[in-house]
MIVORO-228002 format. One line per field, with one value per residue: residue number from 1; residue in one letter; x, y negated, z of N, C-alpha, C, O in turn. Coordinates in steps of 0.02 Angstrom, whole numbers, plus 50000, padded with zeros to 5 digits. Last residue first. Layout:
<sites>
num = [NUM, ...] $
residuo = [a, ...] $
n.c1 = [X, ...] $
n.c2 = [Y, ...] $
n.c3 = [Z, ...] $
ca.c1 = [X, ...] $
ca.c2 = [Y, ...] $
ca.c3 = [Z, ...] $
c.c1 = [X, ...] $
c.c2 = [Y, ...] $
c.c3 = [Z, ...] $
o.c1 = [X, ...] $
o.c2 = [Y, ...] $
o.c3 = [Z, ...] $
</sites>
This chain:
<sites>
num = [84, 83, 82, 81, 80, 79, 78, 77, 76, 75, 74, 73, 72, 71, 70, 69, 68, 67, 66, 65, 64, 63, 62, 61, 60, 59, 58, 57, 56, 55, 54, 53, 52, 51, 50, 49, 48, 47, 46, 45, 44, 43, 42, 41, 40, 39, 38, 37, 36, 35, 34, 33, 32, 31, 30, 29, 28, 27, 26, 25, 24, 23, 22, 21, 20, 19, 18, 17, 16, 15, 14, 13, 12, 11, 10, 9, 8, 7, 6, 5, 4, 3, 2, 1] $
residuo = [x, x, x, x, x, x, x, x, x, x, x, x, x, x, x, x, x, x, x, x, x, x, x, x, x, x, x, x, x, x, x, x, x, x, x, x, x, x, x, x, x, x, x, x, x, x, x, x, x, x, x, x, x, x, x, x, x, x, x, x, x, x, x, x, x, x, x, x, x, x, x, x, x, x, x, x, x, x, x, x, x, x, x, x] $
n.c1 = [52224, 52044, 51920, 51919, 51880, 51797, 51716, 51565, 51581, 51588, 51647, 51738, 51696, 51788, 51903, 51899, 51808, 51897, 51987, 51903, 51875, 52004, 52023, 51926, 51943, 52068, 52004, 51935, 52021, 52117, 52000, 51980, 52107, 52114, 51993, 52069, 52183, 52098, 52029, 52140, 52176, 52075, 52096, 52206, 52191, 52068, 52121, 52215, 52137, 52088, 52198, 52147, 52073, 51996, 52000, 51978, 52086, 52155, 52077, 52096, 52245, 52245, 52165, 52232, 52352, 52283, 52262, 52389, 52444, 52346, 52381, 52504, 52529, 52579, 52487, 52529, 52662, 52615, 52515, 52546, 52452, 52413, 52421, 52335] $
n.c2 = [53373, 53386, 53408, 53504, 53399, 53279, 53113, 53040, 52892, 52737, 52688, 52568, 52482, 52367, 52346, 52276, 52344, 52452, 52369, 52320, 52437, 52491, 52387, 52392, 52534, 52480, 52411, 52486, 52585, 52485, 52447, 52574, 52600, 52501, 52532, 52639, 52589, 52514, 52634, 52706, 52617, 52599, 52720, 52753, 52657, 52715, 52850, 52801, 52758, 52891, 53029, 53186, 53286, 53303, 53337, 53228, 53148, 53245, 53224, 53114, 53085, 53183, 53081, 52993, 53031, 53055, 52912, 52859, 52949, 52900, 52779, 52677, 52499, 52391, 52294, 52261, 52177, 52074, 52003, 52056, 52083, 51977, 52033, 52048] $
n.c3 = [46308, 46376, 46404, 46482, 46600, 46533, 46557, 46466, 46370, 46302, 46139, 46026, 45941, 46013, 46108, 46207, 46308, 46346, 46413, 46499, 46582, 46622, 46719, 46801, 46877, 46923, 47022, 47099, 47154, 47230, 47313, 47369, 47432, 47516, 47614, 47659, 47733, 47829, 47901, 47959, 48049, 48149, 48182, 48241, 48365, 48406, 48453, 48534, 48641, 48667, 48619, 48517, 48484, 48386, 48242, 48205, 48201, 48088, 47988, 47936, 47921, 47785, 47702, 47700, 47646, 47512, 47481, 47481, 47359, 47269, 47253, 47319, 47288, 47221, 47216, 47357, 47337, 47261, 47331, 47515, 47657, 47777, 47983, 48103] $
ca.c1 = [52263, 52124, 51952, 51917, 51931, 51781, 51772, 51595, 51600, 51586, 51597, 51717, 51661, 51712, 51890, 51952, 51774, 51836, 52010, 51939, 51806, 51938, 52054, 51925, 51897, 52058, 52057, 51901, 51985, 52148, 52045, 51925, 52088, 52185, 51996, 51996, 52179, 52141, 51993, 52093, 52237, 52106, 52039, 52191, 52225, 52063, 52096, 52284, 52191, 52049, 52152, 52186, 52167, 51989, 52021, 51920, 52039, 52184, 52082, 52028, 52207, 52265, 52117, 52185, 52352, 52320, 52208, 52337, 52459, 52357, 52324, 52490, 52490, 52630, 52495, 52470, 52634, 52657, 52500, 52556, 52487, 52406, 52454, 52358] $
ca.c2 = [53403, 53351, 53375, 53519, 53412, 53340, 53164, 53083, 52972, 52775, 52721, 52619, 52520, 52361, 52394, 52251, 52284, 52468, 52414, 52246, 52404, 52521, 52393, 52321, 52525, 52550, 52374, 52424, 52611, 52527, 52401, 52557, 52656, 52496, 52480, 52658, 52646, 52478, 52574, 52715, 52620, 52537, 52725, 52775, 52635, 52642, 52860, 52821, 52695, 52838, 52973, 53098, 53292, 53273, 53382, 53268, 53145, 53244, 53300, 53115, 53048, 53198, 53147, 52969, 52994, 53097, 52946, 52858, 52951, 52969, 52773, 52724, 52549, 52468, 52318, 52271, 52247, 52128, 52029, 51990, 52088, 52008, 52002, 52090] $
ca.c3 = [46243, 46370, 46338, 46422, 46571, 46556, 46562, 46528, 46378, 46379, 46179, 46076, 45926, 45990, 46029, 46149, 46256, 46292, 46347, 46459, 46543, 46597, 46652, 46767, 46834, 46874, 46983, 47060, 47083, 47167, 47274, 47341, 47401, 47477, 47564, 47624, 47680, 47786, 47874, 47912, 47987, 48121, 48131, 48182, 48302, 48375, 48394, 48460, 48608, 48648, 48678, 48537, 48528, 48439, 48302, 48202, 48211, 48148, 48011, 47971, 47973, 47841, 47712, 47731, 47703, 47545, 47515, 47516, 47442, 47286, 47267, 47256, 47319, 47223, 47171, 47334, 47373, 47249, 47282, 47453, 47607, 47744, 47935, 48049] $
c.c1 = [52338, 52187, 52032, 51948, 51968, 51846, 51761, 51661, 51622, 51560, 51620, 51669, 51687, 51675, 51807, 51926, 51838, 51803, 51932, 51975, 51857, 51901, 52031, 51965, 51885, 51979, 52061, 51969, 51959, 52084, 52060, 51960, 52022, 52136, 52061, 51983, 52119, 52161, 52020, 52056, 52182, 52152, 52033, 52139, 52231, 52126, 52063, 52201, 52201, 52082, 52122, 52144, 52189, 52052, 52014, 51922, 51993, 52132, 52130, 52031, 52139, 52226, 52166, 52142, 52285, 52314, 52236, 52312, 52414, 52389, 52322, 52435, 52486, 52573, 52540, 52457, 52570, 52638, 52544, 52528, 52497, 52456, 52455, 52376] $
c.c2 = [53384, 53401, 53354, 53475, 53479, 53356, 53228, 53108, 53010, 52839, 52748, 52623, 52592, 52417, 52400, 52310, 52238, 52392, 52425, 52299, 52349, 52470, 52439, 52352, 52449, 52537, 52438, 52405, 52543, 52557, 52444, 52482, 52617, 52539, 52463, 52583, 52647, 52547, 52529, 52679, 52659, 52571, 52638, 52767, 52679, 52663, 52779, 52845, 52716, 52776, 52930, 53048, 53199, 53283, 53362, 53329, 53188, 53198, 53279, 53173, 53079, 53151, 53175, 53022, 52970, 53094, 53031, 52894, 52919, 52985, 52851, 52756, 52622, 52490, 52377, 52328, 52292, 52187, 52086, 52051, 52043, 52020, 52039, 52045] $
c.c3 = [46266, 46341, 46342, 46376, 46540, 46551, 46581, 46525, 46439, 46353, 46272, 46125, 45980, 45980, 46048, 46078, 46215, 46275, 46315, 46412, 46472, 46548, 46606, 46727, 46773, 46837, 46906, 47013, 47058, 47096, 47216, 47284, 47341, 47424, 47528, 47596, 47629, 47759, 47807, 47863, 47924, 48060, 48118, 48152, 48236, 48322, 48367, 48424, 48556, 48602, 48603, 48586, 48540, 48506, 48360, 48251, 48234, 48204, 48070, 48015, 47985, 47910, 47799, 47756, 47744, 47614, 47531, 47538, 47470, 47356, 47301, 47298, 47302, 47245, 47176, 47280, 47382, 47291, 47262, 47382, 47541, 47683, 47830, 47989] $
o.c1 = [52386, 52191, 52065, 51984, 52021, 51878, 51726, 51667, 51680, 51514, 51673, 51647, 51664, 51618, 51779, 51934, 51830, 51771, 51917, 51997, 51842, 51903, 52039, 51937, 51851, 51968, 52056, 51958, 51959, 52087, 52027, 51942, 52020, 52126, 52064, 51954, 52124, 52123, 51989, 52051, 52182, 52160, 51989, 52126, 52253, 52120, 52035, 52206, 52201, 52062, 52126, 52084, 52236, 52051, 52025, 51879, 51971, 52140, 52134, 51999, 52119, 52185, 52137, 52101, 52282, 52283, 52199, 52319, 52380, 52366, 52297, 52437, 52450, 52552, 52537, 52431, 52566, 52602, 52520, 52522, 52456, 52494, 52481, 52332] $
o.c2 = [53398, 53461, 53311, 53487, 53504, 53333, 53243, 53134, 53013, 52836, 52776, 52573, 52649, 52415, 52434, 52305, 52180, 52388, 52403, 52272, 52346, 52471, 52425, 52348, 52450, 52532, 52423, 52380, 52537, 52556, 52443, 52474, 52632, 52510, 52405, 52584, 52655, 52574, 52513, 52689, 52646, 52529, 52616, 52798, 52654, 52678, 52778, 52860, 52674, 52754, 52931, 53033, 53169, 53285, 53407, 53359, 53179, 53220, 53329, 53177, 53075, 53179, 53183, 53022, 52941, 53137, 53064, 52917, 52962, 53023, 52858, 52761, 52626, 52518, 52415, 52383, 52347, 52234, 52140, 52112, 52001, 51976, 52092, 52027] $
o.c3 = [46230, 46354, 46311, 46328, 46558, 46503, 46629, 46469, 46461, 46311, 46286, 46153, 45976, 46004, 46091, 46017, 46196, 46222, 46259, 46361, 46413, 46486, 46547, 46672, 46722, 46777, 46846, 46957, 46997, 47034, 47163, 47225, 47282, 47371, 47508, 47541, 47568, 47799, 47757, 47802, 47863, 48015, 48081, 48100, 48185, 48263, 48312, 48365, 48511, 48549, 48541, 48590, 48567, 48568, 48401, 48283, 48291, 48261, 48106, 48068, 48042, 47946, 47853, 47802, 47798, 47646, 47567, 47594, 47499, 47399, 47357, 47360, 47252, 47194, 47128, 47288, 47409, 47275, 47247, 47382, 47522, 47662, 47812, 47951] $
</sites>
């Protein structure tokens, strides 16, 4: 398996993914697939679910390097009430 370059990386969009990932399990689960097509879906699973865990670590590092550029911001649950 040949790996991706930083660029491509960075397109990932995180929403299809796991879009893509919720479909794969439900087709799975239905159990309609030989043996060979449920490896290779759960070989494509695997690499989804770490594209998916990349994107939030990376979401979360820009997270943190904005709240320690402004000193006197705070961590605050999201509710979304709060959005305007």
């Amino acid at each position: 398996m040949a790996k991706k370059t930083a660029k491509e990386q960075s397109t990932f969009d995180f929403e299809k993914g796991l879009d893509e990932l919720e479909q794969l399990v439900g087709r799975m689960e239905q159990g309609d697939l030989t043996l060979e097509q449920s490896l290779k879906e759960f070989e494509h699973g695997v690499e989804l679910t770490r594209h998916c865990q990349q994107a939030l670590q990376e979401a979360e590092q820009k997270v943190e390097i904005l709240l320690q550029k402004s000193a006197d911001a705070e961590l605050t649950p999201f509710t979304p009430d709060d959005e305007s």
